[in-house]
ZASENU-594918 format. One record per atom (N, C-alpha, C): x, z, y; atom name. Coordinates in steps of 0.02 Angstrom, whole numbers. Layout:
// ZASENU-594918
       c1       c3       c2    a
        X        Z        Y   CA
...
END
This chain:
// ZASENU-594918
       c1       c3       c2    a
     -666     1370    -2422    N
     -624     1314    -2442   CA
     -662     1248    -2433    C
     -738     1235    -2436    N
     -772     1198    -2443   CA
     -788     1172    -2395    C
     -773     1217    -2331    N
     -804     1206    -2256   CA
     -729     1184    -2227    C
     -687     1198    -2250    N
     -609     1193    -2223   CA
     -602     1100    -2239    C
     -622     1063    -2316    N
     -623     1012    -2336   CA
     -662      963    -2279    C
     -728     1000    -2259    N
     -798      974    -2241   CA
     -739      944    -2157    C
     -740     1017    -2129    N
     -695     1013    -2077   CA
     -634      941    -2047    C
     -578      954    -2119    N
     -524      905    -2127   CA
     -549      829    -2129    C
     -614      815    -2148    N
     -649      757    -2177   CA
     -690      702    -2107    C
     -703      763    -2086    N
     -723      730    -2011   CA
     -660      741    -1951    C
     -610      770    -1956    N
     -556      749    -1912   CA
     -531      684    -1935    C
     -510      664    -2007    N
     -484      605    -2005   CA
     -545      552    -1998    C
     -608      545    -2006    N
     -658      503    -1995   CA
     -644      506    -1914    C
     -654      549    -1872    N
     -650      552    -1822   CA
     -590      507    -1785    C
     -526      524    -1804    N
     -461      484    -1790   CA
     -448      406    -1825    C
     -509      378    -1879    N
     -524      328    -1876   CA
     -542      292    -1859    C
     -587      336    -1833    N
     -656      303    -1762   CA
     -617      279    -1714    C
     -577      329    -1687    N
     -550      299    -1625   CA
     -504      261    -1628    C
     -445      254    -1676    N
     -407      198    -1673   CA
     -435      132    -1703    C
     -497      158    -1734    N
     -532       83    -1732   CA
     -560       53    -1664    C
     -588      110    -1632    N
     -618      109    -1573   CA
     -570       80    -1518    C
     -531       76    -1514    N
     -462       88    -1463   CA
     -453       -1    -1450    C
     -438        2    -1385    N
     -426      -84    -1361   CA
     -378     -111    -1352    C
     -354     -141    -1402    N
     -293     -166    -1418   CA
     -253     -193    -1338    C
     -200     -171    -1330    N
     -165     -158    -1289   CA
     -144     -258    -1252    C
     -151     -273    -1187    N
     -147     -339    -1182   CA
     -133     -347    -1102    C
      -94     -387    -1089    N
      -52     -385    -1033   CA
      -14     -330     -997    C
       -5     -332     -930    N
       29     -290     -908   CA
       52     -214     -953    C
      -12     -174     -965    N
      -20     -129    -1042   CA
       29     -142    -1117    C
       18     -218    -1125    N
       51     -213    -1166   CA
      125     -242    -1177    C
      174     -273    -1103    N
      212     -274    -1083   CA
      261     -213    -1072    C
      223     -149    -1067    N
      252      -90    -1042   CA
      252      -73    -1110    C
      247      -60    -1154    N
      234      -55    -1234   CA
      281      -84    -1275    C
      291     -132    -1261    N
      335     -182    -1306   CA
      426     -179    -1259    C
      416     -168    -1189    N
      474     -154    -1179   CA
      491      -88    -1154    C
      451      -37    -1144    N
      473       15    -1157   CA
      502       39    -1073    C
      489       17    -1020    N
      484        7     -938   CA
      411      -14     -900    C
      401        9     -840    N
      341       10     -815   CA
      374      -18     -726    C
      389      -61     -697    N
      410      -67     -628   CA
      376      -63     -592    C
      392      -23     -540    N
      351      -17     -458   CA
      409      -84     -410    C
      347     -102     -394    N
      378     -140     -315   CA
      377     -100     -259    C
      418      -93     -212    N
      428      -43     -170   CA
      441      -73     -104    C
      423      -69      -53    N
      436      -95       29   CA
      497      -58       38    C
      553      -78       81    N
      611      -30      116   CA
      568      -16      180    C
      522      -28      215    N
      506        5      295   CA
      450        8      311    C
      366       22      261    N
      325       21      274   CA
      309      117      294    C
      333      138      318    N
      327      209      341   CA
      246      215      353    C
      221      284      326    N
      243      312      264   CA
      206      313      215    C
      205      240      192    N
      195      242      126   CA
      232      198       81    C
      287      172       92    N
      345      160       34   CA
      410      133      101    C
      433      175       90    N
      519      164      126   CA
      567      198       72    C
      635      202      135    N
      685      215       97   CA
      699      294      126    C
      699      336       86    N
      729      394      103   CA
      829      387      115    C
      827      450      158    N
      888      433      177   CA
      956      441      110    C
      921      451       30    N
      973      441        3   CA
      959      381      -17    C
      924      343        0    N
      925      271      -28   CA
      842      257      -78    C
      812      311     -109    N
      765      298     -134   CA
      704      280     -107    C
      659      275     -142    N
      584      254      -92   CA
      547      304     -128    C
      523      325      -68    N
      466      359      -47   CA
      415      359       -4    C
      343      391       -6    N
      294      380       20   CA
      226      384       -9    C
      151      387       31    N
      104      382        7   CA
       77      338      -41    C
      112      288      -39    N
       94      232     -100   CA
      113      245     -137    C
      209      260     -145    N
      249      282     -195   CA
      217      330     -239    C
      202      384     -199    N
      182      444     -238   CA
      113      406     -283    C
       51      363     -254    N
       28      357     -319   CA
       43      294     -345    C
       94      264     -347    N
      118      213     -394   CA
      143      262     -456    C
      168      328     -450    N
      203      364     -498   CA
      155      384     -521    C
       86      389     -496    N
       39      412     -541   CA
        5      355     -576    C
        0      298     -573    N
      -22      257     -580   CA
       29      252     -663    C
       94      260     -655    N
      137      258     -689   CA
      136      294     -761    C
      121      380     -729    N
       99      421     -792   CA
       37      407     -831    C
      -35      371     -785    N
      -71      354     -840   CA
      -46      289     -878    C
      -14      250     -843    N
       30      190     -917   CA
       65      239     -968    C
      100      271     -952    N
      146      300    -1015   CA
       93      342    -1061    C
       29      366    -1025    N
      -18      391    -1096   CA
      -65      349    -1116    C
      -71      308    -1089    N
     -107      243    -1110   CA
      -68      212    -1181    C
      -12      211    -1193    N
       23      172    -1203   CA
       68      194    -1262    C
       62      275    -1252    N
       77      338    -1296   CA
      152      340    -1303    C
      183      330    -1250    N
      275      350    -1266   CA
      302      357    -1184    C
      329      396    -1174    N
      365      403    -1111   CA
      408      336    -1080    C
      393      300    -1026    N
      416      245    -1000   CA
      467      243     -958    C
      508      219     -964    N
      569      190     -920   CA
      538      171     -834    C
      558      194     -792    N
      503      165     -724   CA
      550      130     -686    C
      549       71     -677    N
      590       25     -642   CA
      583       23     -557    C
      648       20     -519    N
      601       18     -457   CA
      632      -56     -425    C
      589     -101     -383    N
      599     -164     -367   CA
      594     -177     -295    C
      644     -182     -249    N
      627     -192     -191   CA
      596     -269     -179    C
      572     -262     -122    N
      511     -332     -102   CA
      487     -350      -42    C
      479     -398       -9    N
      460     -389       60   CA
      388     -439       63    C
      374     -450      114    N
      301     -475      123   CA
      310     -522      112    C
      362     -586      121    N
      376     -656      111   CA
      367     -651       28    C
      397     -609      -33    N
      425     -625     -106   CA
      357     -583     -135    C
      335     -549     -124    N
      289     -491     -149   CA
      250     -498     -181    C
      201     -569     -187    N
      160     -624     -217   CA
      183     -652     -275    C
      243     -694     -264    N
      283     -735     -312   CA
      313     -665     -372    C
      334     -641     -361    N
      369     -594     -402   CA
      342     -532     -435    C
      276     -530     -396    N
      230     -505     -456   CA
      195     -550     -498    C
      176     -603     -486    N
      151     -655     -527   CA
      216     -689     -575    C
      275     -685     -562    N
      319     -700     -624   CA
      354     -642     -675    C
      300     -566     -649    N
      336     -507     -695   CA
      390     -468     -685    C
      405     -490     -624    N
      463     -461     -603   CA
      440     -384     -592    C
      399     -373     -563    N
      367     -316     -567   CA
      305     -306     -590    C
      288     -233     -580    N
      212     -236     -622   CA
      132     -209     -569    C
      177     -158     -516    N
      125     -149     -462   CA
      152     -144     -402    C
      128     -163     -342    N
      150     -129     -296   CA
       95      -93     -248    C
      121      -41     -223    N
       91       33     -191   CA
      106       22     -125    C
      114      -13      -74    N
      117        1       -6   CA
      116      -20       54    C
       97      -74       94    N
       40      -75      141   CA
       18     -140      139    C
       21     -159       83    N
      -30     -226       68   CA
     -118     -233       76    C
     -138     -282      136    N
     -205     -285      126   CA
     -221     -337       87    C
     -291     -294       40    N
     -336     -321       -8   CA
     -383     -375       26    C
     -334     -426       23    N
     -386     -478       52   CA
     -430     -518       -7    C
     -507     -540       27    N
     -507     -611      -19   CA
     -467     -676      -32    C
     -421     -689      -10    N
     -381     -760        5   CA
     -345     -732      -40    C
     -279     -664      -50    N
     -259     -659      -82   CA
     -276     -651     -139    C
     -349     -630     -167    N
     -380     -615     -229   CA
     -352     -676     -264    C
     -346     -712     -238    N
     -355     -779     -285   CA
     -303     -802     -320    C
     -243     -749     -293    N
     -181     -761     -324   CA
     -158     -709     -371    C
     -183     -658     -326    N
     -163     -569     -389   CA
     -226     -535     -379    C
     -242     -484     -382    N
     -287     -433     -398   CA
     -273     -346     -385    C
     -312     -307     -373    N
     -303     -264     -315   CA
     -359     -216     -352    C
     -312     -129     -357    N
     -355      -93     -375   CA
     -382      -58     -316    C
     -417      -11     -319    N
     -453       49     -275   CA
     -427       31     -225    C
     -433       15     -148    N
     -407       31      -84   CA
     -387      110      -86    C
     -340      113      -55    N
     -320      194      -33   CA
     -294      213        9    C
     -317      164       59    N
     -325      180      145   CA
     -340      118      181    C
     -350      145      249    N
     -401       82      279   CA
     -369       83      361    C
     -336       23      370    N
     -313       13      456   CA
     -350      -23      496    C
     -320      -20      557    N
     -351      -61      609   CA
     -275     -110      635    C
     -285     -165      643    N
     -232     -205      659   CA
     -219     -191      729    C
     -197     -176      776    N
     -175     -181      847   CA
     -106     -204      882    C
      -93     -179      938    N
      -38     -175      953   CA
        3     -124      981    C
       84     -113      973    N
      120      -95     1011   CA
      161     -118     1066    C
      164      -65     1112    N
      206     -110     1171   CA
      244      -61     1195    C
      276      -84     1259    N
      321       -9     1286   CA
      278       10     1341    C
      281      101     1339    N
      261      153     1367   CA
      244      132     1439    C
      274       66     1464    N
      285       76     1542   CA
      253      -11     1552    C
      217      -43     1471    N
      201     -110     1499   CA
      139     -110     1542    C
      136     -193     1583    N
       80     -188     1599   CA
       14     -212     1547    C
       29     -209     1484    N
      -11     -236     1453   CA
      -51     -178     1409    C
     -135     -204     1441    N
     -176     -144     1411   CA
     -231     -164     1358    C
     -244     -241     1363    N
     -273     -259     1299   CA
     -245     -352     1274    C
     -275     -368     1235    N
     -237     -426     1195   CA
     -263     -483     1240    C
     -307     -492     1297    N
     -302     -525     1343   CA
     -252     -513     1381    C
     -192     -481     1396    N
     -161     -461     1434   CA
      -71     -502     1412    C
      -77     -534     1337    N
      -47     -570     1301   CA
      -54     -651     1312    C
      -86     -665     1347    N
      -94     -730     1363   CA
      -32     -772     1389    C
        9     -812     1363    N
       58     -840     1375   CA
      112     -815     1358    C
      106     -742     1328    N
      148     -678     1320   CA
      206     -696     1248    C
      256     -669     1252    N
      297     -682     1158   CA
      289     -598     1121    C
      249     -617     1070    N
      249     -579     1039   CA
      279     -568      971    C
      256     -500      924    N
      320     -504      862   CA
      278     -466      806    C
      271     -518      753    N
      227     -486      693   CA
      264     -490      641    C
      272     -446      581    N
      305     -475      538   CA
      280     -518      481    C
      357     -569      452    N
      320     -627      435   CA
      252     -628      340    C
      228     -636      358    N
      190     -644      259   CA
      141     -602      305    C
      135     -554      328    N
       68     -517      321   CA
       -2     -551      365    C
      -47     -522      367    N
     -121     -564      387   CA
     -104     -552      468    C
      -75     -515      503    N
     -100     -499      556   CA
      -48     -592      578    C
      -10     -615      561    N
      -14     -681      573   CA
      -57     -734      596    C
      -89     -734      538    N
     -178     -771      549   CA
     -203     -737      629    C
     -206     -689      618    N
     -258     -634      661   CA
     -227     -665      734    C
     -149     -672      753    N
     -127     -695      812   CA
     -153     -761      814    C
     -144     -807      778    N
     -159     -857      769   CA
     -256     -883      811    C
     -296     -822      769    N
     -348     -823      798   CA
     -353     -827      872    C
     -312     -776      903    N
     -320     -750      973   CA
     -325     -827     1008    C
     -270     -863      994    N
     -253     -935     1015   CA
     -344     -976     1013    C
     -376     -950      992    N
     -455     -989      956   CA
     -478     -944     1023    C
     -461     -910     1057    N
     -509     -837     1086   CA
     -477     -850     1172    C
     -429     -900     1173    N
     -424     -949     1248   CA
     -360     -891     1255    C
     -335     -855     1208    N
     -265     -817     1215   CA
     -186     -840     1192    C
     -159     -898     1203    N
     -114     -925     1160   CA
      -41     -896     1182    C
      -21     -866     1146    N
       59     -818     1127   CA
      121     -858     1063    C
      180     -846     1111    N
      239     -853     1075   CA
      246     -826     1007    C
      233     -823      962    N
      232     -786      909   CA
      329     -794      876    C
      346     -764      855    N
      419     -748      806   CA
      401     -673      763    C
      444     -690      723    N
      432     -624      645   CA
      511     -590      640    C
      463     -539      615    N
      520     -505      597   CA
      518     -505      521    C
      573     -468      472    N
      591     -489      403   CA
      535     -450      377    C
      534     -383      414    N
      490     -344      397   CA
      490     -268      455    C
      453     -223      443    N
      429     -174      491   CA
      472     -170      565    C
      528     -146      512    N
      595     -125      544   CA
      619     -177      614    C
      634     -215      568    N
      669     -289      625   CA
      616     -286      679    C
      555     -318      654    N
      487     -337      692   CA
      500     -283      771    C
      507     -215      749    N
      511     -146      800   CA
      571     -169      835    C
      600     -179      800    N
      673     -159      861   CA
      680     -246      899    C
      644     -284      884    N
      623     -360      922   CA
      577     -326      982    C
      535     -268      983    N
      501     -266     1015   CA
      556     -208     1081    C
      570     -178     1030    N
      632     -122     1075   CA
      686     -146     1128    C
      703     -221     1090    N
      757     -273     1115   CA
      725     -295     1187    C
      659     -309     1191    N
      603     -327     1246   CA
      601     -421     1235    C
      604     -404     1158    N
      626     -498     1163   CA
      569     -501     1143    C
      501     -488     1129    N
      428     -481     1142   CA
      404     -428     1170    C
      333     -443     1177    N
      320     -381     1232   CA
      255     -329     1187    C
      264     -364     1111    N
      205     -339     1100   CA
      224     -334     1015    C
      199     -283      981    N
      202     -292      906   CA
      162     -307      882    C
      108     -335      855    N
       71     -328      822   CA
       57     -326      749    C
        5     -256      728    N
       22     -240      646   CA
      -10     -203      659    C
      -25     -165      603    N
      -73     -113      582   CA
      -55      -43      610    C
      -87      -11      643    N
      -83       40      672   CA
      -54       88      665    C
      -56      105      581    N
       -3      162      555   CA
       56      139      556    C
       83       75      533    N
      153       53      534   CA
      178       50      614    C
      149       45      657    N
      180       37      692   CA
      183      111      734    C
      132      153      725    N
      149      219      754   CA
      211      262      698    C
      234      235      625    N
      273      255      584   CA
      332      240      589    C
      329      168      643    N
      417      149      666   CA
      424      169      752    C
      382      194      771    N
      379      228      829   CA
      389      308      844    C
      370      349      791    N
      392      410      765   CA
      460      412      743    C
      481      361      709    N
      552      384      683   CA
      580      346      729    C
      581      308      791    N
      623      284      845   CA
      655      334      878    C
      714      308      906    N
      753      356      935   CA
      711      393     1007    C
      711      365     1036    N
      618      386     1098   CA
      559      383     1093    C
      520      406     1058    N
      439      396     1033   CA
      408      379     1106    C
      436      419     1148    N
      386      436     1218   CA
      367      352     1262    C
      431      307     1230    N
      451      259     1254   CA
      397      200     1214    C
      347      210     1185    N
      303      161     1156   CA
      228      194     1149    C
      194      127     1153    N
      120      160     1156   CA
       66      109     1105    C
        6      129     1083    N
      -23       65     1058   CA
      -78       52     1080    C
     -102        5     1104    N
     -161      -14     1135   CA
     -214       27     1103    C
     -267       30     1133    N
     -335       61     1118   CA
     -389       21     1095    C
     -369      -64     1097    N
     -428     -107     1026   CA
     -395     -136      994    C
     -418     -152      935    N
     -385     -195      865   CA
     -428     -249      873    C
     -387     -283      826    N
     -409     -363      789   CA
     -453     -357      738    C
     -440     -310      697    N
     -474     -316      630   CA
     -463     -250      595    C
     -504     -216      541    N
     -508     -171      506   CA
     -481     -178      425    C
     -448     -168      407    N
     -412     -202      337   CA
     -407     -132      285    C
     -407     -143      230    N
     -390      -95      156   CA
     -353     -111      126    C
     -288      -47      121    N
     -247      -50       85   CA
     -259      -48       38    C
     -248      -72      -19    N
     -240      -45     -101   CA
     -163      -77     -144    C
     -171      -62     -218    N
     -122      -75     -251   CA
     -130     -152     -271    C
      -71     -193     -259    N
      -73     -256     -300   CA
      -39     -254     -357    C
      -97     -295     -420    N
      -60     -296     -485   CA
      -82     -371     -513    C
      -68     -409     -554    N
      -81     -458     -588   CA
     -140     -454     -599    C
     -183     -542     -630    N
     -249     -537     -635   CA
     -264     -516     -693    C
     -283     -437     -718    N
     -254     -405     -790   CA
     -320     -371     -777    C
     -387     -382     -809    N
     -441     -314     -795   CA
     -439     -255     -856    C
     -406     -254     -897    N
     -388     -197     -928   CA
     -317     -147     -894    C
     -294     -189     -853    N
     -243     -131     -803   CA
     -274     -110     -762    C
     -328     -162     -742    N
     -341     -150     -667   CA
     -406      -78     -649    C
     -417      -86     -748    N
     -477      -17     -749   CA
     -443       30     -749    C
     -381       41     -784    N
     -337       95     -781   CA
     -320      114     -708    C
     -291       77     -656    N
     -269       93     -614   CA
     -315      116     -571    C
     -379       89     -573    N
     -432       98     -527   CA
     -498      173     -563    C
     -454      168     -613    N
     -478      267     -652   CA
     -452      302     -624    C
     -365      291     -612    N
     -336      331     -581   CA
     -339      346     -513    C
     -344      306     -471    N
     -351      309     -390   CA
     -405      343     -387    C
     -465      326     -407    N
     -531      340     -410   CA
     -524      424     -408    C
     -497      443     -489    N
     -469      521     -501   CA
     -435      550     -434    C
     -404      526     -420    N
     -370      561     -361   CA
     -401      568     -304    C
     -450      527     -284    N
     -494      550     -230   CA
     -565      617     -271    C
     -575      588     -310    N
     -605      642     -325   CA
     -590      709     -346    C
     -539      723     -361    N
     -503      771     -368   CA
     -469      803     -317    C
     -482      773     -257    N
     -433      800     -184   CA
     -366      790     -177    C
     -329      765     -232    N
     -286      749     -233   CA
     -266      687     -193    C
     -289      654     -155    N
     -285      603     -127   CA
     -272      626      -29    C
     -318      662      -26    N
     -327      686       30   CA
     -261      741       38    C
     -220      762      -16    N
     -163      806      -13   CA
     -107      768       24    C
     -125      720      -17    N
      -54      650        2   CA
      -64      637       74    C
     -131      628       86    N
     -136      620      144   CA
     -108      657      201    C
     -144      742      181    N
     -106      770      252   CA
      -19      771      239    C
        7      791      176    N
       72      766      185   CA
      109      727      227    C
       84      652      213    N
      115      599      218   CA
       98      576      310    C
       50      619      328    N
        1      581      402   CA
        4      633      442    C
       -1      690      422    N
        1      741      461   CA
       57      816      481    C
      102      803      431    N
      180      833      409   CA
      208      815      417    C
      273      853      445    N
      372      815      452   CA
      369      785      374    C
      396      692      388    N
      410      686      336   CA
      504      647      347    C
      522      652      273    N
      601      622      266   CA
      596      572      310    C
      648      533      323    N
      714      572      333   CA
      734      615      382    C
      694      605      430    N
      697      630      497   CA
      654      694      522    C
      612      698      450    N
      557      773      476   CA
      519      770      540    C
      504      679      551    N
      467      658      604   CA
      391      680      569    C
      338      713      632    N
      261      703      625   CA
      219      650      630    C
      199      603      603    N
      160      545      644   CA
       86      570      673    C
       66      625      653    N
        3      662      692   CA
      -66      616      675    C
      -44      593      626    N
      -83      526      635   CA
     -176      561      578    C
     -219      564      629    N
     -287      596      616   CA
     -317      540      578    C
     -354      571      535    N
     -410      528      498   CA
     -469      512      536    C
     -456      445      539    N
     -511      410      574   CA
     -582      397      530    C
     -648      371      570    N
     -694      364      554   CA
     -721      327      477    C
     -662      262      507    N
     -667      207      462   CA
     -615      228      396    C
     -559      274      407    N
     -535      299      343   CA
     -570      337      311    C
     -606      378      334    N
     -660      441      291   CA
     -701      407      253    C
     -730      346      259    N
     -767      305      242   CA
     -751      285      139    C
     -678      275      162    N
     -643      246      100   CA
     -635      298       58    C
     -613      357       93    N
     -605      445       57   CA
     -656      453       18    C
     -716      429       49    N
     -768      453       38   CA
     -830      417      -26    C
     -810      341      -24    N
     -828      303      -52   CA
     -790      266      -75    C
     -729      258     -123    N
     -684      229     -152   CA
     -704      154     -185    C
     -687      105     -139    N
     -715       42     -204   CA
     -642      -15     -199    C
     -637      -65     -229    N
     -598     -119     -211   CA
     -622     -178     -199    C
     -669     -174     -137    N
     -660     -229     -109   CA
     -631     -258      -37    C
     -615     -333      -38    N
     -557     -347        7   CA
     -588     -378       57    C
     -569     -405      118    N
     -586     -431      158   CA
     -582     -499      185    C
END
């Protein structure tokens, strides 16, 4: 009876400790707390890692760990959360996480320094090369070959700048945008540019689900090497949570699951393969998980 008391005496000392111990819950954390919802921002056409499945939802490699990102808020936070989902495109994606409209977004945003300065960015959890696409039958074999050329990027993202550079590099191109992935592709399909330029996976991800894959190709050098990660507000008590979790998932293999899924498997809607192999510079990030941007 004495050891049973001894016992009971240090569980509740113990459960004092820690809710003394415990860090009072503050921003994003404690937004999800007080209203009882957690929102993902979601891309409609960054294939595949946040689109629209063909019943309308989003899915993808980001998606999938925005939802994990999600379950450690709801035990963080200790009550099952409402999960909001927010569509967004590269132009609003900035503004509307910085006014709360949402709380993270998961999918093919690069972790730049320029953007640091506006939001904040957990774990990278994948790593591209910017290039181009063109059609199967152009004569164009590298980004000197764009010289005077109209090309089609979509609008908000870096590979903007990056064209912009070429113009610095004695290469000056028509540039026009698309709204986002989608448009940008079928500008290029239309032949009303001759060239896409974007990150390698997106554009071999709107080239897989095109009605002729055989009919597009992507050059063999890039502009630049960039890291995806999650954008969230400038919150470093979310941003440890989120970056526990990513972290967990590569170490756990769980990261690399998503991967062959999402890169190397028929995925929705179309049960297209993108075949798409882990490169040098991705193993890198697999391998050594950090968040920093470029």
């Amino acid at each position: 009876m004495k050891a049973s008391r001894i016992l009971l005496a240090a569980a509740i000392a113990a459960a004092f400790a820690t809710a003394a111990s415990a860090e009072p819950l503050t921003g994003t954390l404690k937004k999800a707390a007080d209203t009882g919802t957690f929102t993902i921002g979601y891309r409609e056409a960054s294939v595949p890692f946040s689109y629209l499945n063909s019943d309308g939802k989003p899915v993808g490699y980001g998606v999938e760990i925005c939802k994990k990102v999600a379950d450690a808020v709801s035990k963080t936070v200790g009550k099952k959360l409402a999960l909001k989902w927010i569509p967004i495109t590269s132009g609003n994606r900035i503004p509307l996480l910085q006014n709360g409209t949402y709380d993270i977004e998961c999918g093919s945003t690069t972790n730049s320094k320029e953007r640091q300065k506006q939001v904040s960015f957990g774990t990278n959890y994948f790593r591209i090369q910017v290039t181009a696409g063109v059609k199967a039958k152009s004569p164009i074999k590298t980004f000197a070959d764009l010289k005077g050329k109209t090309v089609v990027t979509t609008a908000g993202t870096t590979s903007v700048g990056l064209i912009n550079g070429l113009r610095d590099k004695g290469i000056p191109t028509r540039v026009i945008t698309g709204k986002d992935h989608t448009e940008s592709f079928q500008l290029l399909s239309q032949d009303r540019a001759v060239a896409f330029i974007m990150d390698d996976i997106l554009i071999a991800g709107q080239i897989a689900n095109s009605k002729n894959p055989g009919d597009f190709r992507l050059l063999d050098e890039g502009l630049s090497e960039e890291p995806y990660a999650p954008m969230i507000r400038h919150d470093p008590q979310f941003k440890a949570l989120v970056d526990k979790t990513i972290t967990g998932m590569f170490k756990s293999g769980e990261m690399k699951t998503l991967f062959t899924t999402w890169f190397t498997k028929p995925i929705p809607p179309k049960n297209v393969n993108l075949n798409f192999k882990m490169t040098s510079v991705l193993k890198k990030t697999f391998d050594h998980p950090d968040s920093e941007g470029i």
